[in-house]
N, C-alpha and C positions, 0 to 999 in steps of 0.2 A: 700804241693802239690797244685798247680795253681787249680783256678776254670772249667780253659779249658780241663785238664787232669782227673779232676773227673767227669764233665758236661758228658765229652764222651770217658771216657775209652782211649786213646786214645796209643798208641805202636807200635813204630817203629821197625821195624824188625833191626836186630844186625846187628852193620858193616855198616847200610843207612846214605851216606854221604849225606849232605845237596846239594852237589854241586853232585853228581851223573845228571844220565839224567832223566826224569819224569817218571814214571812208566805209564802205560795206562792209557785214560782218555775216559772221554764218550761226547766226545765231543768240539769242540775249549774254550767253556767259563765252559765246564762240567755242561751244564743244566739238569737235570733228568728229567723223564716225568714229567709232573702236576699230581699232586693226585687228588683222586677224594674232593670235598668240602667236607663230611659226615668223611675223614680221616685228618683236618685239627684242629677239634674240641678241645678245652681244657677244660675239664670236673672237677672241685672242686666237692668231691661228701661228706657231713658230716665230711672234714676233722678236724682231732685231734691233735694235739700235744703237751704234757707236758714236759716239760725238769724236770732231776730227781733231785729233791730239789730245783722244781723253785715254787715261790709262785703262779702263775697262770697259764691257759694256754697259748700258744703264742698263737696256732690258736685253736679255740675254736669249732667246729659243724661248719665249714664256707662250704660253697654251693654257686658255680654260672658258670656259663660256658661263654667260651669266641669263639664267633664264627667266621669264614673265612668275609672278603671284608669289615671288620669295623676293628679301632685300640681301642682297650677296656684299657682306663684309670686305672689304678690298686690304689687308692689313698686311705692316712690312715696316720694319726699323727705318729709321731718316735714314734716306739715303739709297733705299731699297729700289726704287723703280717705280712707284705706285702713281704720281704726277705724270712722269714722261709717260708712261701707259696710258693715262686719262688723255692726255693731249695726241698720243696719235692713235688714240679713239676717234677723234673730235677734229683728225687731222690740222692741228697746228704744229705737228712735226711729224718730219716723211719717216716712216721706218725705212731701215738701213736695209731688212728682209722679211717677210713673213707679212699678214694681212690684220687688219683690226677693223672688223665687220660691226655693221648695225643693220640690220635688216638684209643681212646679206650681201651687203654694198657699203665700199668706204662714205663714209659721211657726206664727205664731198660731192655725191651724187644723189645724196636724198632730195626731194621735192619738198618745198615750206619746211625747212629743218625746223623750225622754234616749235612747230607743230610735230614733230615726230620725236625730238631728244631735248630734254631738259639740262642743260650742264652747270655746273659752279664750282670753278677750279679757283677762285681768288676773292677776294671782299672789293675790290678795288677797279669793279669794271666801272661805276654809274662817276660821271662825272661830277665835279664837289659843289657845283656851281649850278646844281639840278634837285629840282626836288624828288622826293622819291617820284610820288604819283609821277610827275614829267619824265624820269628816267624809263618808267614802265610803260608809260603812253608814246614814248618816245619809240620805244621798242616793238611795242602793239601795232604801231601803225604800219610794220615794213611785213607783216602778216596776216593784216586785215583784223585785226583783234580788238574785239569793243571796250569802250571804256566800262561794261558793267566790268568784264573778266579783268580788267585791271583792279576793281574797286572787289573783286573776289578776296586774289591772291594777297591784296594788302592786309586784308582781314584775315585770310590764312596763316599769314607769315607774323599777325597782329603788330604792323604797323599803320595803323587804320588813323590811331590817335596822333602821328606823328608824319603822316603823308605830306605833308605840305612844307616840310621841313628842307631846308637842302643837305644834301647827303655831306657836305661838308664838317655838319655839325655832332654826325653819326658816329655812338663807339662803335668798335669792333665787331660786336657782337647784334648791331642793330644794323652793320653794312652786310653780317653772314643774314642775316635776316631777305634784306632787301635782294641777295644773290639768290634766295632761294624762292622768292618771289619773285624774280625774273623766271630763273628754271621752269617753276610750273606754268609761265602765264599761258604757253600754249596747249597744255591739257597734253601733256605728251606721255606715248604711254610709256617711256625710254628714260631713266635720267641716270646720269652721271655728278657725282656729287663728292669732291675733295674736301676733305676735314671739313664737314658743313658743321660741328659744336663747335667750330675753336670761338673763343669768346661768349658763350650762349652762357647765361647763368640757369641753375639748378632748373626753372621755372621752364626758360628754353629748350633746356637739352630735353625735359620731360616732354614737352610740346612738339619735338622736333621728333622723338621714337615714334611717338603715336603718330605723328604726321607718316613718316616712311613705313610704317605698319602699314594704315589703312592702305596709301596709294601700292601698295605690294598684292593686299588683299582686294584690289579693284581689277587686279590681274595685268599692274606695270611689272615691268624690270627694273630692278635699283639695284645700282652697283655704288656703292660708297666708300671710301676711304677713310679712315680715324686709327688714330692713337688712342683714343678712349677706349679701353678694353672691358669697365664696366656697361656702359653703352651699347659696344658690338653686342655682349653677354645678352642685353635685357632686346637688341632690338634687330639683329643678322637671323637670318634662317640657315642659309651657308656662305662658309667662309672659304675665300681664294688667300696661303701667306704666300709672300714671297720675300726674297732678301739677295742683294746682290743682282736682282735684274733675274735671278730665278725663282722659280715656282717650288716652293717648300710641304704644299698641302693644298688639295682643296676637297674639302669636307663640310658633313654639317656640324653645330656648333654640339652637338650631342655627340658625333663622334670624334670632333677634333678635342672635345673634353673629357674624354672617356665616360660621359654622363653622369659627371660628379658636376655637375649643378653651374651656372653663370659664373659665381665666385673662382670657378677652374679656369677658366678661359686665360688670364695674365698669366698664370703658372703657366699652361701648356703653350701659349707664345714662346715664353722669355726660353722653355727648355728647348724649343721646336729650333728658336732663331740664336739660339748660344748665348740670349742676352747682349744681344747686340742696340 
């Protein structure tokens, strides 16, 4: 089962042809109100998780919260816990102890999620045998969401010129695309977002900072994850490490650098994590 079908539940009512007419919308781009800031919050609270016959924990007692109008870095050696964290965000695995809050409540209880939390933990949710626009219309329709807001995010994410395409035929870097044009399609002010450059070229990743800037400065939450540590430098406001399932720092990127400038930021990782 795709990461976008477990993220959010997501079912089509029986007999809903893709090519039918739109069912209602709230609106030409389906904007929903803004939430208040205080219901944007992402809350780690003691989280725990053991996997059964795993020699350690993945996430260990991890604690830190990710707030609205800043993009918070989520960074940690392979290996470190930063995926299993996103997923029992996202409740696709149960912690073993401790809470992983979005608006103050496990995931699992939000109303219209695709409208409150944007997520992309993988390239590989949209089926090969779909074209993009289908995969996103496909997705719109189980949240009431118009076909303009599908023809938004494609332009967003610019694959506008290649919509029609089936995702079959998609690099890598044009399936992290399509992931993150799912995420946004419901205007969510929340999103969660696993190494969203892997694959993206020069032109993308550029596209891609400036993208998580502005949705930061519309006064969302972004918590992201990446290995690109020039990236984090030009486009985190603070940063959560962690390594081994613990919390190693969470600081801004001024002070986890000592305020020697973006070019710091790889050095003060590799010393912070032992070069792990």
């Amino acid at each position: 089962m795709s990461t976008y079908l477990e993220a959010y539940g997501h079912r089509l009512r029986p007999g809903y042809p893709l090519s039918s007419p739109s069912p209602a919308t709230f609106g030409d781009c389906a904007r929903p109100a803004r939430l208040p800031s205080v219901c944007r919050v992402i809350e780690v609270r003691d989280l725990t998780k053991t996997y059964p016959g795993g020699s350690r924990e993945a996430v260990a007692g991890l604690s830190f919260t990710a707030r609205p109008g800043r993009v918070t870095g989520f960074l940690g050696p392979n290996g470190a816990g930063k995926t299993t964290t996103l997923r029992l965000l996202l409740g696709l695995t149960r912690p073993t102890a401790g809470e992983a809050l979005i608006d103050g409540c496990p995931y699992a209880r939000l109303k219209e999620p695709l409208r409150r939390v944007g997520a992309l933990l993988e390239s590989g949710g949209a089926h090969p045998g779909r074209s993009a626009r289908d995969h996103l219309r496909w997705l719109a329709r189980t949240h009431g969401i118009s076909a303009a807001r599908v023809a938004q995010v494609l332009r967003l994410a610019g694959l506008a010129e290649v919509a029609d395409r089936r995702v079959a035929g998609f690099s890598l870097g044009m399936r992290q695309r399509l992931g993150l044009a799912a995420a946004l399609l419901g205007d969510p002010p929340v999103l969660l977002l696993d190494e969203p450059g892997n694959g993206l070229d020069a032109a993308g990743l550029r596209s891609l900072r400036e993208t998580l800037r502005k949705l930061a400065a519309e006064g969302r939450t972004v918590l992201v994850s990446s290995h690109l540590m020039a990236e984090m430098a030009l486009t985190a406001d603070q940063l959560v490490v962690i390594a081994r399932g613990r919390l190693l720092a969470d600081a801004s990127v001024r002070e986890f650098t000592g305020a020697k400038g973006p070019g710091a930021l790889e050095e003060a990782f590799l010393r912070l994590t032992g070069g792990e």
